[in-house]
C-alpha positions as CSV (number, residue, x, y, z in Angstrom):
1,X,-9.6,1.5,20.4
2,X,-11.1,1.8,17.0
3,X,-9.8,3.6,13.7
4,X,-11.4,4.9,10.8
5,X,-9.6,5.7,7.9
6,X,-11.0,9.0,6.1
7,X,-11.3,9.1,1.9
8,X,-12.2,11.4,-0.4
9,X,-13.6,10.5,-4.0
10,X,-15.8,12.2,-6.8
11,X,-19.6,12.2,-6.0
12,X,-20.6,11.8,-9.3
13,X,-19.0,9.3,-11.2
14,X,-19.1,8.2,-15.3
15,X,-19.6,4.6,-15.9
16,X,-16.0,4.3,-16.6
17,X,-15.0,6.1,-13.6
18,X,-17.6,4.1,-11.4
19,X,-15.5,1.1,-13.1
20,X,-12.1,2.5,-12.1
21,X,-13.3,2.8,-8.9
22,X,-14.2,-0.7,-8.2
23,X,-11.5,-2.2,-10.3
24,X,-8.2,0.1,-8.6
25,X,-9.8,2.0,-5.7
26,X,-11.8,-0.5,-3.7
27,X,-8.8,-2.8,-4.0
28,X,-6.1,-0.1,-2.7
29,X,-8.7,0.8,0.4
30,X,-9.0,-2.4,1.1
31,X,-5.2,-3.4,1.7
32,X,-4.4,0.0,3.1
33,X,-7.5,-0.5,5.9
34,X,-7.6,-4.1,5.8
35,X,-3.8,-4.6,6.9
36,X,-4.0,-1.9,9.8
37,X,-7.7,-3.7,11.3
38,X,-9.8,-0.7,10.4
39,X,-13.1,-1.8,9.7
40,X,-14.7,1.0,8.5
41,X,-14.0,4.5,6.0
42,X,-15.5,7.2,5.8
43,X,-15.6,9.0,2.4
44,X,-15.9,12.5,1.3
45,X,-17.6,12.9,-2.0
46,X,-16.7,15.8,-3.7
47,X,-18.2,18.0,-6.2
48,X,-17.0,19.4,-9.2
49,X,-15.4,22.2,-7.5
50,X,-13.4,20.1,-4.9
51,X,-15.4,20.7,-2.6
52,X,-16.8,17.6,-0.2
53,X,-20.7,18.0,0.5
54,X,-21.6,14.8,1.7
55,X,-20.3,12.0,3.5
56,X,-21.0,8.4,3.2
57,X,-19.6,5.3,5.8
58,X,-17.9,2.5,3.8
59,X,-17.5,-1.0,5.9
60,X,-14.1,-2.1,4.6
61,X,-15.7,-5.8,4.1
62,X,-17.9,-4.5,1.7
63,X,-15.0,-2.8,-0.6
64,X,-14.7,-7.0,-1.5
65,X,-17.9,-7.3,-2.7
66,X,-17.6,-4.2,-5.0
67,X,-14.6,-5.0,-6.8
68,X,-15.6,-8.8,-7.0
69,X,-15.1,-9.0,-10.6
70,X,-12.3,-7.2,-10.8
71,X,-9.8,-8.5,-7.4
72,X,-10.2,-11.0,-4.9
73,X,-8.5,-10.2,-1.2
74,X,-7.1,-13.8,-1.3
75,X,-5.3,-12.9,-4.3
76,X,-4.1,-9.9,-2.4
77,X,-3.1,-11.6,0.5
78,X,-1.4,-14.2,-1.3
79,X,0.6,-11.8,-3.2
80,X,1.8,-10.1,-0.3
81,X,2.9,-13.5,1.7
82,X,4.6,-13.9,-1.7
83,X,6.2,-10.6,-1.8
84,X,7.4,-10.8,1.8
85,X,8.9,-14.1,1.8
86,X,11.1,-13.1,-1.6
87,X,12.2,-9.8,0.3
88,X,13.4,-11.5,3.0
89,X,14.9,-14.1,1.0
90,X,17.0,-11.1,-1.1
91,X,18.0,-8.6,1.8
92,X,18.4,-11.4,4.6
93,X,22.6,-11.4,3.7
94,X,21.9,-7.8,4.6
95,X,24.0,-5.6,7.2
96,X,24.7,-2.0,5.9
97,X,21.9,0.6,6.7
98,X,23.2,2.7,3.6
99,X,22.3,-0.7,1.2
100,X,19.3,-0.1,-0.9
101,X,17.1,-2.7,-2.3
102,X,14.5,-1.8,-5.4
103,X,12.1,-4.2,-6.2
104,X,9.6,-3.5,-9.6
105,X,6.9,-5.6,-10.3
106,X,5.3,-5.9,-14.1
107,X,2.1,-7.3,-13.8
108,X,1.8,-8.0,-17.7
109,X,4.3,-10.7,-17.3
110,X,4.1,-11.3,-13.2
111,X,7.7,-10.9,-12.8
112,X,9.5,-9.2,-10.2
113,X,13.1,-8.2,-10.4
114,X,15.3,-5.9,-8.0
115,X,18.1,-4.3,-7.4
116,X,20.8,-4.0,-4.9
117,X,22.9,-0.1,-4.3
118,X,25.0,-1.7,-1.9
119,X,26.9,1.0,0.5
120,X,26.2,4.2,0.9
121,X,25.0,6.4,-2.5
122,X,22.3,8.8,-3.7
123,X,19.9,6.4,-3.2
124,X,20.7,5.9,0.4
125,X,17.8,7.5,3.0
126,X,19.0,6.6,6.4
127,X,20.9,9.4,8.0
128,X,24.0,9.1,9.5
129,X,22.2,10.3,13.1
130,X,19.6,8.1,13.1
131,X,22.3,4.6,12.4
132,X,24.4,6.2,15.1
133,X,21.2,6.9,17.6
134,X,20.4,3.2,16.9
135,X,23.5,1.8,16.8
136,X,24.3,3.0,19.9
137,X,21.0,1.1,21.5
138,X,21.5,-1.8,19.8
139,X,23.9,-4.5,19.1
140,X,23.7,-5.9,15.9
């Protein structure tokens, strides 16, 4: 089975807005289709008014070579094996459903930080019927 993944964007775009688009947009397509296996996106390109009146077929692979001055998909996979290994090392102690666990990037400095709301709180999302309908399939 093959997916696409559907877009929509401005039709006409500024030089800075062309710009944006291959420094931000091409990069975010790219991870969001690239990580899933879709191959291919089809964009609507709006007008002024909102309204999408044409269509254009985007082979992910390309959305590389279009922001190639800006991002590299290395980079982005490296960053995400990164990212993964150092959320697994923080949350692997782990074992309340009700513990949250922030974690900010700032890409000025490439730091990342987090924090831990351990128990249940505000920031918990789980509800109690889903960790019982789990709990009860599952032994932890």
């Amino acid at each position: 089975m093959n997916f696409i993944e559907l877009k929509v964007r401005k039709k006409d775009l500024s030089f800075y807005q062309k710009r944006t688009y291959n420094c931000i947009k091409t990069r975010t397509w790219w991870c969001q289709s690239f990580l899933v296996g879709v191959s291919k996106i089809i964009v609507g390109l709006r007008n002024d008014n909102g309204l999408v009146d044409s269509i254009e077929e985007v082979e992910v692979n390309s959305l590389i070579k279009q922001g190639q001055n800006y991002w590299s998909g290395n980079n982005c996979i490296e960053f995400l094996t990164f990212m993964l290994k150092f959320i697994k090392e923080k949350t692997s102690d782990l074992n309340c459903p009700h513990t949250v666990v922030d974690f900010y990037y700032n890409s000025d400095n490439r730091h990342i930080s987090y924090k831990k709301t351990e128990g249940k709180s505000p920031s918990s999302f789980l509800p109690d019927w889903y960790i019982t309908a789990v709990k009860s399939q599952h032994t932890f």
